[in-house]
N, C-alpha and C positions, 0 to 999 in steps of 0.2 A: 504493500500500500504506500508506503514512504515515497518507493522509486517510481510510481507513477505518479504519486503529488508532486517530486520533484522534476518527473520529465513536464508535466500540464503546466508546471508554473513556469519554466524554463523561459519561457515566450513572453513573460513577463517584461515590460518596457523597465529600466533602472534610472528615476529620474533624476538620479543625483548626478551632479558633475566629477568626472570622472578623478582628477587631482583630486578630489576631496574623499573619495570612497576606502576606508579602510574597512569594510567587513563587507562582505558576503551577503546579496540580495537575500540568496534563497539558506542563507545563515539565517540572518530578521528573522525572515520567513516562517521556517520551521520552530525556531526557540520561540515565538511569538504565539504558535499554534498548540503546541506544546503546553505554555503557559497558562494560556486559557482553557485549555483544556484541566489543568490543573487551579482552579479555580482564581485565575490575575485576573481583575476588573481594570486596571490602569497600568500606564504605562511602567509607573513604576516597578508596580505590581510582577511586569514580565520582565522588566529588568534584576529584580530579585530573588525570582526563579531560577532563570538564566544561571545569575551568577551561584544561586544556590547548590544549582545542576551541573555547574561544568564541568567537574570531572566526565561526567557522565555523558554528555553534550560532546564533548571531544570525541568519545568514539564513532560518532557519525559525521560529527561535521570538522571545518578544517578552523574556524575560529583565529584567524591568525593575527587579529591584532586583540583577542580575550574577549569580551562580553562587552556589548553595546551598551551605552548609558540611556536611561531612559528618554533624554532629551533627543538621543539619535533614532530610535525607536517610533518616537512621535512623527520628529520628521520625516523619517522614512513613510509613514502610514498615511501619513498628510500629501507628500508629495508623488504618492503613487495614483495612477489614473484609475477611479473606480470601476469605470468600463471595461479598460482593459484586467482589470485584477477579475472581472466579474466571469469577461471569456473564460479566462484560464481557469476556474473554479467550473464552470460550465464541461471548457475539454474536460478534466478530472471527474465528473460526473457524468459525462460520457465515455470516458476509459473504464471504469468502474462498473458501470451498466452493458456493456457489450453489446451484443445484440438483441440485451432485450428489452422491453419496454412495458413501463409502468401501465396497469389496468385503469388506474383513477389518479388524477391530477384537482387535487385544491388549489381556488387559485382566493390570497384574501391579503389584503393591507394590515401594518402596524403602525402604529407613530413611536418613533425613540422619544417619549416626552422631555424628558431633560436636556436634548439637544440646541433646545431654543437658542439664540442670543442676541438681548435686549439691548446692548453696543450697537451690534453690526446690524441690528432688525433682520435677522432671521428668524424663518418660522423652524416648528421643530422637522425634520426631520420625518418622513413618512413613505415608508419600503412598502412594496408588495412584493411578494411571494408566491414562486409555485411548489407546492408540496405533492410527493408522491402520497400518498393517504394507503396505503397498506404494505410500501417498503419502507416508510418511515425515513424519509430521505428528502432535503432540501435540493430543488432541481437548479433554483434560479430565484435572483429579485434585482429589482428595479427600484431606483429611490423617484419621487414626486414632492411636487411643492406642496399638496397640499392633499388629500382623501378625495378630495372635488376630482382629482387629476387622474382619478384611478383608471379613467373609461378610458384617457387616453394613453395609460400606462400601462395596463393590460396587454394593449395588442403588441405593445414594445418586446413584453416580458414574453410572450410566445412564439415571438417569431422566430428567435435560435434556438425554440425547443425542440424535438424528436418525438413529436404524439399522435404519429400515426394509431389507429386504433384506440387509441385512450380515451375513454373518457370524463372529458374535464369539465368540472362543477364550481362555478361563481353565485355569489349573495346578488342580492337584489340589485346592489353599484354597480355591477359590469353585467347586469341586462341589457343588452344594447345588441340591436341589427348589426352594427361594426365587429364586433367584437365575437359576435356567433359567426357572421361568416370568414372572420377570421382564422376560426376552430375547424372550420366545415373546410378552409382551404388548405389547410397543416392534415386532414385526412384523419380526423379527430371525429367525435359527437359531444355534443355537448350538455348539460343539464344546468340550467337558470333558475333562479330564486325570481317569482314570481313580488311585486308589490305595488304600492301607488304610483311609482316613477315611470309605469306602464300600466297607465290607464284603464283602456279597452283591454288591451288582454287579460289583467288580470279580473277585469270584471267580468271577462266573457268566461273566463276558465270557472273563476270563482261558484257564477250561477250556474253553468253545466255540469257540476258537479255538487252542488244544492241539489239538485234534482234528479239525478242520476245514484250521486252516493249516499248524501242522508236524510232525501224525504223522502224518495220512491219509494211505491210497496215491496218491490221487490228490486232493491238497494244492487247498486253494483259491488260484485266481491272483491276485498283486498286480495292485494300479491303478498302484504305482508302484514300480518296482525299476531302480537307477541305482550306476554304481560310481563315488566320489568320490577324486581323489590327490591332492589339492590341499596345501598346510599341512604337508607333511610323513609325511601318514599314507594309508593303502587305506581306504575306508572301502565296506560295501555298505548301502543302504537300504532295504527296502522297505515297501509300505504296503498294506496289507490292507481292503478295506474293503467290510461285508455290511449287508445289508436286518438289521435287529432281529428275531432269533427270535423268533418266540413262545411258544417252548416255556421262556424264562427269564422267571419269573414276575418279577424281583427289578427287571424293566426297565419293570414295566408304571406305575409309579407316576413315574414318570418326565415331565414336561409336552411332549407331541406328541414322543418319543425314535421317530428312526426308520433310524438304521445305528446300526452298533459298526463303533469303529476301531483294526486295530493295528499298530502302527509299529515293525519290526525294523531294528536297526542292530549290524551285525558290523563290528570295529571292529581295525587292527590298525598299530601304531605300531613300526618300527624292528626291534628283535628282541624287544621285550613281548611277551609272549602276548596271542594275538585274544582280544578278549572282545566278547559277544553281551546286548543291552540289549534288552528287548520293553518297550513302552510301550503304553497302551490307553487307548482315548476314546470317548465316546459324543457320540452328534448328534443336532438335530434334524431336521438338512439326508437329503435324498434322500442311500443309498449312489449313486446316478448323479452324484450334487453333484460336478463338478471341480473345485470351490474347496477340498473337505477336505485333500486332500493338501499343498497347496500353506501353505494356511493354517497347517497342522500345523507346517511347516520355519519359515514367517515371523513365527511368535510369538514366536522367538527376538531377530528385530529387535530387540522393545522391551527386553532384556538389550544387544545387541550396538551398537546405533544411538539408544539413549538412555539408558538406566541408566550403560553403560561412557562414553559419551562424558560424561556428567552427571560422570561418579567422578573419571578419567582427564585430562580437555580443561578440563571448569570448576571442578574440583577441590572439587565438592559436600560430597564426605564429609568433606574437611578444613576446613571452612567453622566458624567459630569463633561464629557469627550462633547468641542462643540466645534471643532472645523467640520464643513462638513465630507469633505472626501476621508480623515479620520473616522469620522462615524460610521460613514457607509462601509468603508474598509475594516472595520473593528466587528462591524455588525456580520461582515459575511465571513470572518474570522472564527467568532461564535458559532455559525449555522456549521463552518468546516467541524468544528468538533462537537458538536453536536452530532454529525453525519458519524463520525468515526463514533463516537459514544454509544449511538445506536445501535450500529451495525453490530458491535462487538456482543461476544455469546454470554457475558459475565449476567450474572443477575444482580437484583438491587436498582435504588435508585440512580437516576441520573447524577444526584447531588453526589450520593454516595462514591457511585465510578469514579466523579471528578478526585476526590479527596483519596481512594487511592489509587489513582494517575500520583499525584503530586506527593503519596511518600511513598509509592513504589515501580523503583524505575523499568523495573521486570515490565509488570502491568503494563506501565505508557508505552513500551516497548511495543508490548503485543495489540494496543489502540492502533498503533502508527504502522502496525507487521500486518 
């Protein structure tokens, strides 16, 4: 794994001028990864590692003028192009994947909140993300000025992705005619979060299935109905899923749309009153598609098993990093080790992995092997 991080990064641009460079790009690089993997929030942070670790550090890398001071660190991070760092994190997750390709792709926004700065009037900071949702794998993200920008960062974000077959599932922000037949031309299908931001459709889908799923006398059957106890609470689900009428005109402009889906969840905690959630989505996929349902529940992942772990484990949102090519650079530093954290067979938590990464150099060993 090391020697194919180190051939993807390879391509990597070195913006430092070249009189001045005493260490090693893909030196940074790796003691940087490393670091945070081993629980460093800041620069310093990985410059303490580092130097914690060097004996250890020397047997892979050449280190020749010792361990980078933090302030070298920064700038390095600062002055590396986030695009380009973003490809070569990309080839790496294409060397990695080989021939194969993910079943479902989440695609959802995060804001770094603490990246703000009220000096320079910048806004914080706000990445989206494509998640594989059952390899548990960060494929790609894109920063934006603002959540508003997501419609137009989306189609950014898939364009150098590889999802032939997949299919990939967006919230209600990147509903958009653009951005489906963006999925429909990468040889994808896609599944949308239906809501107000689409009017007509969703009103049309909403009443055809008033009337078909839960007034008729004789109700259309779910594909998928399951009763959850888990967490403390009853939960019933079910999932709804029909061929595209044709009698709703509001569906036909739609790129290759051919189900409507929708997702009941009766919901009921302790002595609260039940309450009853209807959600709706459209697809490109066949209603026969058995990935719809499935996909629907796993979108969540990218909340629950990257966003939360981002927030929670490497305490993202408190991150005080406010250039913003540092952030963006730091932020896909995280999702690298995150990917190897994953991947790896150890059991335990996420937190836990990191903590013994950071006193056992065996372990980091076998992250990085």
């Amino acid at each position: 794994m090391l020697v194919e991080l180190l051939d993807a990064f390879s391509e990597l641009e070195d913006p430092r001028c070249d009189y001045k460079v005493e260490h090693n790009l893909l030196d940074i690089l790796v003691m940087a990864i490393c670091a945070v993997i081993g629980c460093a929030e800041s620069w310093e942070d990985i410059e303490l590692y580092a130097r914690s670790k060097e004996s250890w550090l020397r047997e892979f890398l050449s280190l020749k003028n010792g361990i980078p001071s933090h302030d070298t660190f920064r700038r390095v991070f600062t002055l590396i192009n986030p695009k380009q760092f973003e490809r070569c994190f990309r080839r790496w997750i294409g060397q990695w994947l080989g021939d194969s390709h993910p079943d479902c792709v989440a695609i959802d926004g995060k804001t770094l909140r603490h990246s703000f700065d009220k000096k320079r009037q910048l806004s914080p900071i706000h990445l989206v993300s494509a998640w594989a949702s059952e390899a548990r794998l960060t494929l790609g993200q894109v920063a934006v000025d603002s959540k508003s920008n997501e419609i137009t960062a989306i189609p950014e974000l898939l364009a150098d992705l590889d999802l032939e077959n997949c299919l990939v599932t967006i919230d209600a922000m990147g509903c958009q005619k653009d951005i489906a037949q963006t999925i429909v031309d990468k040889k994808a299908q896609y599944v949308l979060a239906l809501k107000g931001n689409q009017k007509k459709t969703f009103q049309a889908v909403e009443g055809w299935f008033e009337k078909q799923a839960f007034q008729a006398p004789w109700p259309l059957r779910p594909v998928y109905d399951a009763f959850d106890e888990s967490h403390g609470r009853l939960q019933r689900r079910r999932v709804f899923v029909h061929a595209a009428p044709t009698e709703l005109d509001s569906l036909n402009d739609w790129p290759q749309l051919k189900s409507i889906i929708a997702v009941e969840s009766i919901r009921g905690v302790g002595k609260e009153p039940v309450t009853c959630e209807i959600r709706y989505f459209i697809s490109s996929a066949e209603a026969t598609d058995s990935r719809i349902a499935a996909a629907i529940r796993n979108h969540w992942s990218i909340e629950n098993s990257l966003h939360w772990v981002l927030d929670v484990t490497f305490g993202e949102d408190n991150s005080r990093i406010r250039e913003p090519n540092a952030c963006q650079n730091l932020a896909l530093l995280r999702k690298i080790a995150i990917n190897l954290i994953q991947k790896s067979q150890t059991k335990g938590s996420v937190r836990g992995r990191r903590k013994k990464a950071a006193w056992d150099n065996d372990y980091m060993a076998k992250l990085l092997a």
